[in-house]
C-alpha positions in Angstrom: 41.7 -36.0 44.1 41.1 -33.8 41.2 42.4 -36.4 38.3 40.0 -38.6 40.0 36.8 -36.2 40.2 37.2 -35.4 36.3 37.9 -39.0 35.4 34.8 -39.7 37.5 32.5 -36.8 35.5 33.7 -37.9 32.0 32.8 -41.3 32.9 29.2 -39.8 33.8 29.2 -37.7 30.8 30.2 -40.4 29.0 27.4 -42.8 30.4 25.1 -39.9 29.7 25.5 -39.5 26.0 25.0 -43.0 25.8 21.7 -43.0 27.5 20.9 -40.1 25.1 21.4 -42.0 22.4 19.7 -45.5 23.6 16.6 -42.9 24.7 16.6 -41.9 20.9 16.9 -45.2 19.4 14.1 -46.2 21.7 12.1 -43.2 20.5 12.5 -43.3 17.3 10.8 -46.8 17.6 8.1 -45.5 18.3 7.6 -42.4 16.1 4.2 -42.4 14.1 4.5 -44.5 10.9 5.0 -42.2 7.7 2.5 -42.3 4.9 3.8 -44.6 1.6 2.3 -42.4 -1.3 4.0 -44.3 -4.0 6.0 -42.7 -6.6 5.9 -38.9 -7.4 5.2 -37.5 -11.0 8.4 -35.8 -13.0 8.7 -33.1 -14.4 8.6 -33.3 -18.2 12.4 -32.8 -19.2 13.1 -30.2 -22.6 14.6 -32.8 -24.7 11.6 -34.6 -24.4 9.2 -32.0 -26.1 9.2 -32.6 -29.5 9.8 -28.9 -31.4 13.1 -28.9 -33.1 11.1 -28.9 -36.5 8.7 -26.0 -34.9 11.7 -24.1 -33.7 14.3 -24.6 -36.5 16.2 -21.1 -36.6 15.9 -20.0 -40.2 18.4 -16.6 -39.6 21.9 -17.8 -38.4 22.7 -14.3 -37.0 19.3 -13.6 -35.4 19.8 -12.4 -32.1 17.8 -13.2 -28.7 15.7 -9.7 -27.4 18.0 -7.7 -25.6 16.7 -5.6 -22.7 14.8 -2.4 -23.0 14.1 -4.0 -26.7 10.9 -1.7 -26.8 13.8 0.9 -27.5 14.6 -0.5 -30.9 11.0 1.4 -32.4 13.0 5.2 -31.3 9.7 6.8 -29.7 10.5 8.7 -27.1 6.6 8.7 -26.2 6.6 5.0 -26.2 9.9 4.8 -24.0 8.1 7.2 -21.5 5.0 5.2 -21.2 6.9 1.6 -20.8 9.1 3.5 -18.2 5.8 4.9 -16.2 4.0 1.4 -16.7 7.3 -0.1 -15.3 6.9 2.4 -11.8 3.3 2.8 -11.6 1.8 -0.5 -12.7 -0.7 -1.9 -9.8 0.3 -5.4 -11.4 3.9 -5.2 -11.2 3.5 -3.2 -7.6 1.9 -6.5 -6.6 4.5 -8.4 -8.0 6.6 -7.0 -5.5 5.1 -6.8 -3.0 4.8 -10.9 -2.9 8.6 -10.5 -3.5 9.0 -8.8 -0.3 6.4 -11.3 1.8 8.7 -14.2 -0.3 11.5 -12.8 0.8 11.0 -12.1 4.6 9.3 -15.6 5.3 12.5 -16.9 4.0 14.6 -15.3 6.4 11.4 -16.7 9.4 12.2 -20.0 8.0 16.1 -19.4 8.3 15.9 -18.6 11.8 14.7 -22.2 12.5 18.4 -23.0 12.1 20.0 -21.0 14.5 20.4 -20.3 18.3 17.1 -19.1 20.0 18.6 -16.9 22.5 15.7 -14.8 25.0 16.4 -12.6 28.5 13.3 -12.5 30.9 13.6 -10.5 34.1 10.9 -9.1 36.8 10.8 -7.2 39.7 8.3 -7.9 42.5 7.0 -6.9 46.1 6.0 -10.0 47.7 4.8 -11.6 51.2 5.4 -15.5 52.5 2.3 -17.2 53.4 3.5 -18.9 56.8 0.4 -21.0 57.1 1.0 -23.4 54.4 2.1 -26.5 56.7 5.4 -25.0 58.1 6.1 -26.6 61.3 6.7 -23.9 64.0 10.1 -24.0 64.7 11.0 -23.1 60.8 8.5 -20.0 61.1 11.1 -17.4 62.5 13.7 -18.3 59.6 11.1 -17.7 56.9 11.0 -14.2 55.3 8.3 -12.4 57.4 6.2 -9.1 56.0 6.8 -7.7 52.6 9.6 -8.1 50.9 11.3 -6.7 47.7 12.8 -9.5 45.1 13.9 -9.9 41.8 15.1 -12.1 38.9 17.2 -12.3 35.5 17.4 -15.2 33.4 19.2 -15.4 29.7 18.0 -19.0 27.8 19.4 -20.7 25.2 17.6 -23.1 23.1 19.1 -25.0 19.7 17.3 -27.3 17.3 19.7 -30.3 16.7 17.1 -30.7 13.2 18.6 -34.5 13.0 16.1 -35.1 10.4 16.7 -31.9 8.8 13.1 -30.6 9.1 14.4 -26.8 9.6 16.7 -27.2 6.8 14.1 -28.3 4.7 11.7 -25.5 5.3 14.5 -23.0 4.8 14.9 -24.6 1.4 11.6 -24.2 0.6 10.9 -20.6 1.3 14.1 -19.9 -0.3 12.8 -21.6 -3.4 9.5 -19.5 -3.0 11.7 -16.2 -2.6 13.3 -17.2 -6.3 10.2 -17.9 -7.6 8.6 -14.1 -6.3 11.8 -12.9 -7.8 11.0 -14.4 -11.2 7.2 -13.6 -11.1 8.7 -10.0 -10.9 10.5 -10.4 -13.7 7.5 -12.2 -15.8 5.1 -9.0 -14.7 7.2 -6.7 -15.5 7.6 -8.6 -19.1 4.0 -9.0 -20.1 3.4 -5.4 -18.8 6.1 -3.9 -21.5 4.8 -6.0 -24.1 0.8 -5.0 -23.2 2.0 -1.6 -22.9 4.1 -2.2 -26.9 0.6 -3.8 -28.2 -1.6 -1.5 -26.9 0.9 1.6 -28.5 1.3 -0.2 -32.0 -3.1 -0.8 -31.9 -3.5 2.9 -31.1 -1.1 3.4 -34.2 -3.1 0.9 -36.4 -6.4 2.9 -35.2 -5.1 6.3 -35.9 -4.1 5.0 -39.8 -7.8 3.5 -39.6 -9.7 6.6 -38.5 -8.0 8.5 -41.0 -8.8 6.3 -43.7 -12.6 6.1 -42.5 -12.9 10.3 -42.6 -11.1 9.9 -46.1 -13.9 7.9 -46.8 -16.7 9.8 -45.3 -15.0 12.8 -46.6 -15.3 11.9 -50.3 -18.8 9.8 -49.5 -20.0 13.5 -48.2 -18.8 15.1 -51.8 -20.1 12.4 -53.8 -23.7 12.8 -52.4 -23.1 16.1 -52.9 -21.9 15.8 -56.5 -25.0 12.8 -57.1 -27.5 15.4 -55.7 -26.6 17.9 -58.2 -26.4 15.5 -61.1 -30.1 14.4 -60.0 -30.8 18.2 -60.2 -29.6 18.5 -63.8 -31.3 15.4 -65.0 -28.4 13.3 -65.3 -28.9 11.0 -62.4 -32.2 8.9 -60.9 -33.8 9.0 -57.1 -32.7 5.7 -56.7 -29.0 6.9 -57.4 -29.4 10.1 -55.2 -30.6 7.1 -52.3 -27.7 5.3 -52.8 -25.3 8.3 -52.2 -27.1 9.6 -49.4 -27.2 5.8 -47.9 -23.3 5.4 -48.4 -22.5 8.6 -46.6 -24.1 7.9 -43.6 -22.7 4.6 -43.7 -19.4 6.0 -43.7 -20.2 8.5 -40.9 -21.4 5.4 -38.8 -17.7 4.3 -39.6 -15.9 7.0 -38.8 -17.4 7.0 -35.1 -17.1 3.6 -34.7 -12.7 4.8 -35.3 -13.0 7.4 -33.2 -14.9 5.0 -30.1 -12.2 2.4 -30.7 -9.4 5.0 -30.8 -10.5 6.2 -27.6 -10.8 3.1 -25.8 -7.5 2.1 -27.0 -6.2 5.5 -25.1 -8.1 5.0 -22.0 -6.6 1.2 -21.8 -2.8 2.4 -22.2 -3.3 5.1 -19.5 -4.7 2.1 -17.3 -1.3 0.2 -18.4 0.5 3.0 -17.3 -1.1 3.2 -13.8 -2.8 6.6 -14.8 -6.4 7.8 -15.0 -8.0 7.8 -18.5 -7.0 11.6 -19.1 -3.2 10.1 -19.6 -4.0 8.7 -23.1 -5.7 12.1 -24.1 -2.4 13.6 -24.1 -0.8 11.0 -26.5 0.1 12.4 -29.8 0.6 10.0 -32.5 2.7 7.4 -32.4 5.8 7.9 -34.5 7.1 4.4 -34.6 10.8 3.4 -36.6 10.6 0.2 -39.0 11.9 -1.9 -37.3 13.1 -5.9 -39.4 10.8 -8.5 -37.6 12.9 -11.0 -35.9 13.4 -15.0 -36.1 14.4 -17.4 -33.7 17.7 -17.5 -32.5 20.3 -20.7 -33.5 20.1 -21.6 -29.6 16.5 -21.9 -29.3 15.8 -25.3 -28.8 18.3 -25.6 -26.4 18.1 -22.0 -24.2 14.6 -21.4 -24.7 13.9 -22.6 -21.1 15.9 -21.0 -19.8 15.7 -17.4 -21.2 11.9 -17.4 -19.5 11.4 -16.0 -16.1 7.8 -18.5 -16.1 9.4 -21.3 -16.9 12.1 -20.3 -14.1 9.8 -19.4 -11.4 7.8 -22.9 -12.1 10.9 -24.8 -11.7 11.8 -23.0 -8.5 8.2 -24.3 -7.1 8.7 -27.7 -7.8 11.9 -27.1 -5.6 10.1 -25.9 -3.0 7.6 -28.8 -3.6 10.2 -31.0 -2.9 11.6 -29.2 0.6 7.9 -29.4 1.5 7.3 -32.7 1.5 11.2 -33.2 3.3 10.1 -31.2 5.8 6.7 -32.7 6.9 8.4 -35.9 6.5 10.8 -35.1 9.6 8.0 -34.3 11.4 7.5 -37.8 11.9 10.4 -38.0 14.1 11.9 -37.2 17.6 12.6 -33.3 18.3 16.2 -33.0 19.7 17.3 -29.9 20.8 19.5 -28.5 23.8 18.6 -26.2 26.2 20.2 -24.2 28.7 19.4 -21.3 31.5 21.8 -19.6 33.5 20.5 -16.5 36.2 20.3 -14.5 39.4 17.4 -14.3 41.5 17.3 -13.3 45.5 14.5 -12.2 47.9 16.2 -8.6 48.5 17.4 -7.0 45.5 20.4 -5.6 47.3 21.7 -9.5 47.3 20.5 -10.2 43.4 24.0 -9.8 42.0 25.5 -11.9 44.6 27.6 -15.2 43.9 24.8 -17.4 45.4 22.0 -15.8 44.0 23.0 -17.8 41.0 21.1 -20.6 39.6 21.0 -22.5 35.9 20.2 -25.7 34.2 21.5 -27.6 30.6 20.8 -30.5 29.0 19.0 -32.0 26.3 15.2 -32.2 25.2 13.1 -34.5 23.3 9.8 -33.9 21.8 7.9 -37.5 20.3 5.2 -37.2 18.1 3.1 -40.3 19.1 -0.6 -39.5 18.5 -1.4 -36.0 16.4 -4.7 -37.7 15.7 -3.9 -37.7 11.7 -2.4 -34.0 11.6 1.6 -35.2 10.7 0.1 -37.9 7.6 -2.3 -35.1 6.6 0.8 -32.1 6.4 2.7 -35.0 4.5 -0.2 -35.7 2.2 -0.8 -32.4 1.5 2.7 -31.4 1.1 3.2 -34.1 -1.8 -0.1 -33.2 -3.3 1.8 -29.4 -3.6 4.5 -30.9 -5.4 2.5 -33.0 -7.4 0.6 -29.7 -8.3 3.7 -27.5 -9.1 4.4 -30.4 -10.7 1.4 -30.4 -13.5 1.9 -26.5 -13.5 5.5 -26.8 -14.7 5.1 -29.1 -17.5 2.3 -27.0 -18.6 4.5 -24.0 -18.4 6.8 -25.8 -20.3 4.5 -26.9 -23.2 3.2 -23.1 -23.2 6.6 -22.2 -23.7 7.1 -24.1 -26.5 3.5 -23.6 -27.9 4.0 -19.6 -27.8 6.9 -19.7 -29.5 6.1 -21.8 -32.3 3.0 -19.3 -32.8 5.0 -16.6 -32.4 7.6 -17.8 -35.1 5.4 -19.0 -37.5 2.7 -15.9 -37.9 6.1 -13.8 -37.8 7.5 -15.8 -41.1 4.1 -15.4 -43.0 3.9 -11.2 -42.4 6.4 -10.7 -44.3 4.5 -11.8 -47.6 1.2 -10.9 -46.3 2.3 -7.2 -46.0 3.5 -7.3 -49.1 0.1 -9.0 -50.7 -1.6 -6.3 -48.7 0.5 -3.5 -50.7 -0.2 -5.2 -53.8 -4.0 -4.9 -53.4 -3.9 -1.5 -52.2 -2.3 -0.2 -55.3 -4.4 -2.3 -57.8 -7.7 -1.2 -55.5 -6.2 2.3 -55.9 -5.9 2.0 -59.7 -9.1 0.5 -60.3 -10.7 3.2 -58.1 -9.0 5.9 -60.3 -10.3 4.2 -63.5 -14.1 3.5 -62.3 -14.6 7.7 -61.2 -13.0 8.3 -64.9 -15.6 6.0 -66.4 -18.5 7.4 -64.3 -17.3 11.2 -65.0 -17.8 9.8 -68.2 -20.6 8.6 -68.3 -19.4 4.8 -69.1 -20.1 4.1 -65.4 -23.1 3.8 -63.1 -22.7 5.3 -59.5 -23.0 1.9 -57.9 -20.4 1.0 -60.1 -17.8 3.4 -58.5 -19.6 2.4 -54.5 -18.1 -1.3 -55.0 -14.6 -0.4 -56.3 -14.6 2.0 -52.9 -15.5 -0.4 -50.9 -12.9 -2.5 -52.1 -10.4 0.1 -51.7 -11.4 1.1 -48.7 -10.8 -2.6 -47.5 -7.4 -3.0 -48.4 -6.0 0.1 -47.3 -7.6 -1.1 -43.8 -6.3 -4.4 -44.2 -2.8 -3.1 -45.5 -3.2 -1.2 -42.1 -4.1 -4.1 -39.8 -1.8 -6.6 -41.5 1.0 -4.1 -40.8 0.0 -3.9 -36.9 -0.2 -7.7 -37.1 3.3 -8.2 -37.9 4.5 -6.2 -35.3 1.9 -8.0 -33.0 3.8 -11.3 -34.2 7.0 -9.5 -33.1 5.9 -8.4 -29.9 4.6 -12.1 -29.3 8.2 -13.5 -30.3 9.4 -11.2 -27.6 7.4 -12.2 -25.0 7.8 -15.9 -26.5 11.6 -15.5 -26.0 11.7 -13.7 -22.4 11.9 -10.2 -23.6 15.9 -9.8 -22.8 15.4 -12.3 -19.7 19.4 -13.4 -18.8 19.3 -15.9 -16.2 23.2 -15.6 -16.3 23.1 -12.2 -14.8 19.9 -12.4 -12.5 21.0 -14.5 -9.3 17.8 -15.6 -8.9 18.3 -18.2 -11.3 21.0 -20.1 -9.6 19.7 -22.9 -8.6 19.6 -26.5 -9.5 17.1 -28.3 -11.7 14.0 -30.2 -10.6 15.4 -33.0 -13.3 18.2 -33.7 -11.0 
């Protein structure tokens, strides 16, 4: 008898699954048609771009930026405020905070995948109508007055995801958590390097502002000097004009330094995340010299890689593609099981009793039909994502390359524009100390000795900007390279790429 009642319920079982499956089939029939959008845009692949000539490494030993390379100037000042930026910074605050939002709709998305497990019970006083069509002779065994009763139910519910629409969207957000991960990264990159700039300007603006009061200084004296020489005869109005003229001008100068100088303190303070009274308590800058770098002998073929951008746009187009995966199964039949198991009795003193017991299991089916245009609309805009994360990445990618090759080349000329700016600023130096001989002399006319200043005057401020420059290239290469960016040691990284 009992072989023959379990034969009897696997041959219903049996019959069961295979009505399950025939119900699919039949469904699945009849799901909405999906959208044909033709074929979607590729990424641009790095051996495609066309910069081996751009990016030729012309130091064999040159190293990639190692992190913490802001280090590598040995000023302690500067190490503080890159460290405070790095805490402090509103941007990079933000940066993380879109990590954290990444990161915990990521783990929403992953719980699409697993058992939805919930527990509902309730407790009640409640009275029987007995006028609702019960014949007579069944209204002495219906409950009568108020009564006490009660209920606990645990249900179980579990997404098959035959078309793997949960597994999709999981992919996605994870895609989106690396990408937050690697805007991090990038934030916290350009902020060092604005942070670098902005120290190295206020350097270049201190050498400035000293050269302008040199200047205003010795403008001041030779008024002074013209005045009395007008005094004794030896020197016209018009000259005593000039002098006066050329002091003032070199006043005007010399507060012009000091406005820049302090706007360059009040932007570093802002870097930092501090109020403007932060960069009144900088002293100046003592900065090491430092040998500018090159590219390294991998370049062409690691640059990619070494950039958190280029990284976190990959990652996108990832999640581009889990998008459009993922409204793609929502063209199809919703399979899940479902089960319920409880007690419930009218009289909590019989709620935990064997026949207060009641359940149900089985299988559900959900079949989008008619969504009056939502499902093609999610899919069209899903591919129209991808296709934008897409367009962003190849632009990243060019960028990439772009920067670099700026970076690289400005870095290469410094070197001999330094040098030219040296030059100049000794022969202005010498010419200057031969035209005040010659005017002490008497050889030379005032004016004379005004437009050998001037020329001084610009190349000891071009000798100062051109120096600032090259470490402005450097600082660029930095940020070109990924500023000590491994991918092999953030995990982040790991994942595969939108080529394949």
């Amino acid at each position: 008898m009992l072989q023959f009642s379990v034969r009897t319920a696997l041959r219903r079982r049996q019959a069961g699954l295979g009505g399950v499956a025939v119900m699919g089939a039949a469904l699945l029939a009849g799901c909405a048609p999906v959208p044909h959008l033709g074929a979607a845009p590729q990424p641009i692949a790095a051996e495609a771009v066309a910069a081996r000539q751009s990016l030729s490494p012309a130091a064999p030993d040159a190293a990639w930026p190692a992190e913490g390379w802001w280090r590598a100037y040995r000023d302690p000042q500067l190490d503080a405020l890159v460290a405070e930026g790095l805490a402090a910074s509103p941007d990079v605050a933000m940066a993380r905070a879109r990590l954290d939002r990444a990161a915990a709709l990521a783990r929403q998305a992953g719980a699409g995948r697993l058992p939805q497990v919930d527990v509902q019970g309730g407790v009640q006083e409640e009275k029987q109508s007995l006028n609702l069509g019960f014949p007579p002779q069944f209204k002495p065994v219906l409950p009568q007055g108020w009564n006490d009763g009660g209920q606990i139910a645990t249900s179980l519910g579990f997404d098959l995801d035959l078309w793997g629409r949960n597994r999709a969207a999981f992919a996605a957000a994870t895609s989106q958590r690396r990408a937050a991960a690697l805007d991090l990264q990038q934030a916290r990159l350009v902020l060092s390097v604005a942070i670098v700039s902005a120290y190295v300007d206020l350097d270049r603006l201190i050498a400035e502002r000293a050269i302008r009061a040199t200047q205003a200084r010795g403008m001041e004296q030779a008024s002074q000097l013209v005045e009395q020489r007008r005094a004794s005869g030896l020197e016209t109005t018009g000259t005593t004009a000039q002098a006066t003229a050329a002091a003032a001008v070199a006043r005007i100068a010399l507060s012009q330094a000091d406005e820049a100088l302090a706007l360059r303190r009040h932007q570093i303070a802002a870097l930092v995340g501090a109020g403007p009274d932060r960069g009144l308590a900088l002293t100046a800058p003592a900065l090491a010299p430092i040998a500018l770098r090159d590219l390294p002998a991998t370049a062409t073929t690691e640059l990619l890689a070494r950039r958190p951008d280029v990284i976190a746009a990959r990652e996108r187009v990832s999640a581009g593609l889990s998008s459009i995966r993922e409204a793609r199964a929502g063209f199809f039949p919703s399979i899940s099981l479902n089960a319920l198991f409880g007690v419930q009795s009218l009289g909590l003193e019989r709620l935990f009793e064997a026949d207060a017991t009641y359940g149900r299991v089985g299988p559900a089916v959900s079949l989008p039909i008619f969504r009056g245009g939502a499902l093609a609309g999610r899919y069209r805009a899903a591919r129209a994502d991808h296709d934008a994360a897409v367009a962003s990445y190849n632009a990243t990618i060019l960028g990439a390359y772009r920067e670099t090759a700026d970076a690289v080349t400005t870095t290469r000329l410094a070197a001999q524009r330094l040098a030219d700016a040296r030059a100049a600023v000794a022969a202005s130096e010498e010419a200057f100390a031969t035209i005040s001989a010659r005017y002490k002399a008497g050889l030379a006319t005032y004016l004379d000795v005004l437009q050998v200043d001037d020329r001084l005057l610009a190349a000891r401020i071009a000798e100062a900007d051109v120096a600032a420059a090259a470490r402005g290239a450097d600082l660029a290469l930095v940020r070109a390279l990924g500023g000590g960016f491994d991918p092999a040691a953030d995990q982040t990284s790991q994942k595969d790429s939108p080529h394949g």
